[in-house]
C-alpha positions as a Markdown table, in Angstrom:
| # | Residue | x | y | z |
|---|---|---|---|---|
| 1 | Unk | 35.1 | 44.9 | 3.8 |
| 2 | Unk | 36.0 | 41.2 | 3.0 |
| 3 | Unk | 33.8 | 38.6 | 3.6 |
| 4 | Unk | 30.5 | 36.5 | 2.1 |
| 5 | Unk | 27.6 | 39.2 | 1.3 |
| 6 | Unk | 24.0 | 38.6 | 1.3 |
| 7 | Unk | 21.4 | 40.5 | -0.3 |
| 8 | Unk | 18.3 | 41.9 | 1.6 |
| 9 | Unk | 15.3 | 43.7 | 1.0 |
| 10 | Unk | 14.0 | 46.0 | 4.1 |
| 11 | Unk | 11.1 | 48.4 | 4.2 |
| 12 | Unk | 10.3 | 51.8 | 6.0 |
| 13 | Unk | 6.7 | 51.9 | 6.5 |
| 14 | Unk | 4.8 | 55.0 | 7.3 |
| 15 | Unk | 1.3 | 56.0 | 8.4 |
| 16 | Unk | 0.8 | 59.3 | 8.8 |
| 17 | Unk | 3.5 | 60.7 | 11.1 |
| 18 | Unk | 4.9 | 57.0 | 12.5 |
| 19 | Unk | 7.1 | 54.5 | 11.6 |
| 20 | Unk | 6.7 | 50.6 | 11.8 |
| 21 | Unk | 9.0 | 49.2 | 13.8 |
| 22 | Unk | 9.5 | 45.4 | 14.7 |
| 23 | Unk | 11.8 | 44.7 | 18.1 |
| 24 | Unk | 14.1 | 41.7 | 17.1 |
| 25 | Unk | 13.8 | 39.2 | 19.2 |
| 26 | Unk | 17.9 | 37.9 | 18.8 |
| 27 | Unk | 19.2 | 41.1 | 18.6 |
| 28 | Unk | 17.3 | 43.2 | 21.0 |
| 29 | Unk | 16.6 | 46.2 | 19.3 |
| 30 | Unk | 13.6 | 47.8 | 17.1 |
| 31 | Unk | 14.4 | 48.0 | 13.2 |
| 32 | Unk | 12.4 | 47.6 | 10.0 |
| 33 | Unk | 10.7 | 44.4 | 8.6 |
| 34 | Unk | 12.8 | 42.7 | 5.6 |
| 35 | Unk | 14.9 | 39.9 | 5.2 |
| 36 | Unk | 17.4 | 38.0 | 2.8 |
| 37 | Unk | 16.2 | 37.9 | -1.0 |
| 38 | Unk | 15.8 | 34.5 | -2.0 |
| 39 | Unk | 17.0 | 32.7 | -5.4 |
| 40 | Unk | 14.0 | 33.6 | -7.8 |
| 41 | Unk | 12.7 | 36.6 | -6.3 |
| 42 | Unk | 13.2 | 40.3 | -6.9 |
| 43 | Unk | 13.9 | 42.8 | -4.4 |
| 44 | Unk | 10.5 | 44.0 | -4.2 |
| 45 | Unk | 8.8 | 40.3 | -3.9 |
| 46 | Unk | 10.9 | 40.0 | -1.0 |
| 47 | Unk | 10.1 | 43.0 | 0.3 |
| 48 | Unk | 6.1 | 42.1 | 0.0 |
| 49 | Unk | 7.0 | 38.7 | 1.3 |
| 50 | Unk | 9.0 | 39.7 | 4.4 |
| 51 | Unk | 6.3 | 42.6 | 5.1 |
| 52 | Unk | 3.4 | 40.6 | 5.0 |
| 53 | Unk | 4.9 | 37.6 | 7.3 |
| 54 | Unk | 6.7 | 40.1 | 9.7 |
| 55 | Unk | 3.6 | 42.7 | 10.3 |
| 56 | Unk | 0.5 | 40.8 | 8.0 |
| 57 | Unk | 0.3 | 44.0 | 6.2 |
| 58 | Unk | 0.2 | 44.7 | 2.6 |
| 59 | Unk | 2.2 | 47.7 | 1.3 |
| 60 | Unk | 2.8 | 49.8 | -1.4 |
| 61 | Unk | 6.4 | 51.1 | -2.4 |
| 62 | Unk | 6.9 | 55.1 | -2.6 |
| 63 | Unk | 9.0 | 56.1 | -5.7 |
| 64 | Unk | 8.9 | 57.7 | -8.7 |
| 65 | Unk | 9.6 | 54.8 | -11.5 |
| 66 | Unk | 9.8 | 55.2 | -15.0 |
| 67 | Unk | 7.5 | 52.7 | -16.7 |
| 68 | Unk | 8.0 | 54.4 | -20.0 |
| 69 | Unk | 11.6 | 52.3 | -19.8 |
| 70 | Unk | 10.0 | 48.9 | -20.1 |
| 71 | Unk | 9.4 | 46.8 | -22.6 |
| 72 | Unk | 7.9 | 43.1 | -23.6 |
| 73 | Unk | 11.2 | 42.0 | -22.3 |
| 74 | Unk | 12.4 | 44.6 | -19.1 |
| 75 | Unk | 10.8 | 45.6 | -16.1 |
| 76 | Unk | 11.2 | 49.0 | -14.8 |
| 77 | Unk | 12.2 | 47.7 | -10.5 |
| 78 | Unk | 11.2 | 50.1 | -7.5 |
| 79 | Unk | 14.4 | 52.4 | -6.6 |
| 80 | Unk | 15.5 | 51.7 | -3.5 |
| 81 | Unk | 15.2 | 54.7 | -0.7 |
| 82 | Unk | 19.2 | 53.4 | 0.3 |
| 83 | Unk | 21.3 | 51.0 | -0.3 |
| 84 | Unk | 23.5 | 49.6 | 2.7 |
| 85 | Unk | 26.1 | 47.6 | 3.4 |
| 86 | Unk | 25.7 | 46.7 | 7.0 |
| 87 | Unk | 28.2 | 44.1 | 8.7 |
| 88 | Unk | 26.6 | 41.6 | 10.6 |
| 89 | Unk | 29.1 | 40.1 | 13.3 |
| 90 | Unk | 27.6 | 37.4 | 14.6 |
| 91 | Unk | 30.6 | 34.9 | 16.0 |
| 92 | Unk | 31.4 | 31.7 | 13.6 |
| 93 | Unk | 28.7 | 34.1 | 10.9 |
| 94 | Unk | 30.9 | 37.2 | 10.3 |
| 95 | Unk | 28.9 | 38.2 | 7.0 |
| 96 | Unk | 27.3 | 41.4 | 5.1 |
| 97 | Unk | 24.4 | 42.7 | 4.1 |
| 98 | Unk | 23.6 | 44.2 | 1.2 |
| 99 | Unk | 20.6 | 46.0 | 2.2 |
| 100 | Unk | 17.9 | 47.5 | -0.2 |
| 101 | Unk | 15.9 | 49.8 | 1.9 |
| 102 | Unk | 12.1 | 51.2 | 0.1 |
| 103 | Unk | 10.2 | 53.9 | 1.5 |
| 104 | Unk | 6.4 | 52.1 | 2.2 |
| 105 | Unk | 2.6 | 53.0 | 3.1 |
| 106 | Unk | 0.6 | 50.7 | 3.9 |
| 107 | Unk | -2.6 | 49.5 | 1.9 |
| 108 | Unk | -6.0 | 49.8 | 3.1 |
| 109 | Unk | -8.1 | 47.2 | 4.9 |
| 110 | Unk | -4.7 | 45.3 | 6.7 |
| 111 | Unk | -4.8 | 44.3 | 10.3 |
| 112 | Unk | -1.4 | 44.6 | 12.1 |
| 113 | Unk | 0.4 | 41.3 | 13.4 |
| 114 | Unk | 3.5 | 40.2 | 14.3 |
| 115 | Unk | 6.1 | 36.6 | 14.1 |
| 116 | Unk | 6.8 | 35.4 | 17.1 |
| 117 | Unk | 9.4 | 33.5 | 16.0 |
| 118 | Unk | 10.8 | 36.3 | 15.0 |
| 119 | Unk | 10.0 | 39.3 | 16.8 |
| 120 | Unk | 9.3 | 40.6 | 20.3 |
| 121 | Unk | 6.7 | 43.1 | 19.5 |
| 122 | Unk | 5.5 | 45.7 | 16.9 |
| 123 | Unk | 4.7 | 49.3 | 16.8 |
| 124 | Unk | 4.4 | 52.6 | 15.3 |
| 125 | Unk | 6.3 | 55.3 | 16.4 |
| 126 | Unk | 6.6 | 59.0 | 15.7 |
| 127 | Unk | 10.0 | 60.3 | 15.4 |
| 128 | Unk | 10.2 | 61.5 | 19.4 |
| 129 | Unk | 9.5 | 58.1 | 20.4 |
| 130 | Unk | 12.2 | 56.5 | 18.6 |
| 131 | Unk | 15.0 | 58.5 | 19.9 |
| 132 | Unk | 13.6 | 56.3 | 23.8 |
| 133 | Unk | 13.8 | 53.1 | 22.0 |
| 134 | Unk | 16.9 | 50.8 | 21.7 |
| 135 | Unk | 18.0 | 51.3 | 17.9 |
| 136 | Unk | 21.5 | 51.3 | 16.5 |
| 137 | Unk | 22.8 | 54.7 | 16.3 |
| 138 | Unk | 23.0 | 54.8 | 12.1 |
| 139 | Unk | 19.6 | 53.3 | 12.1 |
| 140 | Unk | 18.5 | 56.1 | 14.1 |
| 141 | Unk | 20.0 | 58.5 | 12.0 |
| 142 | Unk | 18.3 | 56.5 | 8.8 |
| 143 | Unk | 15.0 | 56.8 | 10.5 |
| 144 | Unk | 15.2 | 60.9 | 11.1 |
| 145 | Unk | 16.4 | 61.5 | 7.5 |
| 146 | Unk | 13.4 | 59.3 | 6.0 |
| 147 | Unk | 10.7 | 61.8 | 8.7 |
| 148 | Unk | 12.5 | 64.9 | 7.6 |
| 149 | Unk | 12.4 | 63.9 | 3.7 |
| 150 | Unk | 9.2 | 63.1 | 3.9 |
| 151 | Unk | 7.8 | 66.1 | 5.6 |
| 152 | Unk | 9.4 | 68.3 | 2.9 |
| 153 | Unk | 8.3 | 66.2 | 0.0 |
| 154 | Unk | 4.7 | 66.7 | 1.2 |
């Protein structure tokens, strides 16, 4: 695994039984919203950030954080849902990301949107749809774990 590695922030959203999905325009396939955490942020303000330009939603991140940890001085972060490393091989860009993954639900009062600069479309999508959608095959497998975790936790 040699090569530069960037870090990224990525969220799965749910409402009620579906997925957000957002089909990227230069790689042809559906995946999550995120994107590349910049300098001075943390990997939840890039989360909000990439979320909010890539769908115009607000979210909320589902995890179970101990505030009793911080202090004047620490701040108890959102635990990631998964941490990837996910090789991106574009030619002349060979590179890595390290992916931070957060399990999501979406705020009240948000209307849906999508960058068109960006992204082909948008959608939500229960787990049968996925499997008729083009997805990479460990993304796929990503998605199915999050539905079948969630339906037991709940």
């Amino acid at each position: 695994m040699s090569g530069k590695r960037q870090f990224t922030a990525s969220a799965l959203i749910f409402k009620g039984d579906k997925v957000l999905l957002v089909e990227h325009k230069k790689l042809g396939v559906w995946l999550y919203p995120g994107g590349h955490i910049e300098q001075d942020e943390t990997p939840e303000e890039t989360l909000y950030r990439e979320v909010k330009e890539e769908t115009g939603l607000d979210v909320s991140i589902v995890d179970e954080r101990d505030l009793g940890l911080g202090t004047d001085s620490v701040v108890v972060l959102h635990t990631p849902y998964v941490i990837l490393c996910e090789l991106i091989d574009i030619p002349n860009d060979r590179h890595y990301h390290i992916d931070m993954v957060y399990l999501c639900e979406v705020n009240e009062g948000n209307d849906l949107r999508f960058d068109e600069k960006e992204s082909k479309n948008i959608g939500w999508f229960s787990q049968e749809e996925i499997d008729k959608l083009p997805v990479y095959p460990n993304f796929k497998a990503l998605l199915h774990k999050a539905f079948k975790e969630r339906t037991t936790c709940h």
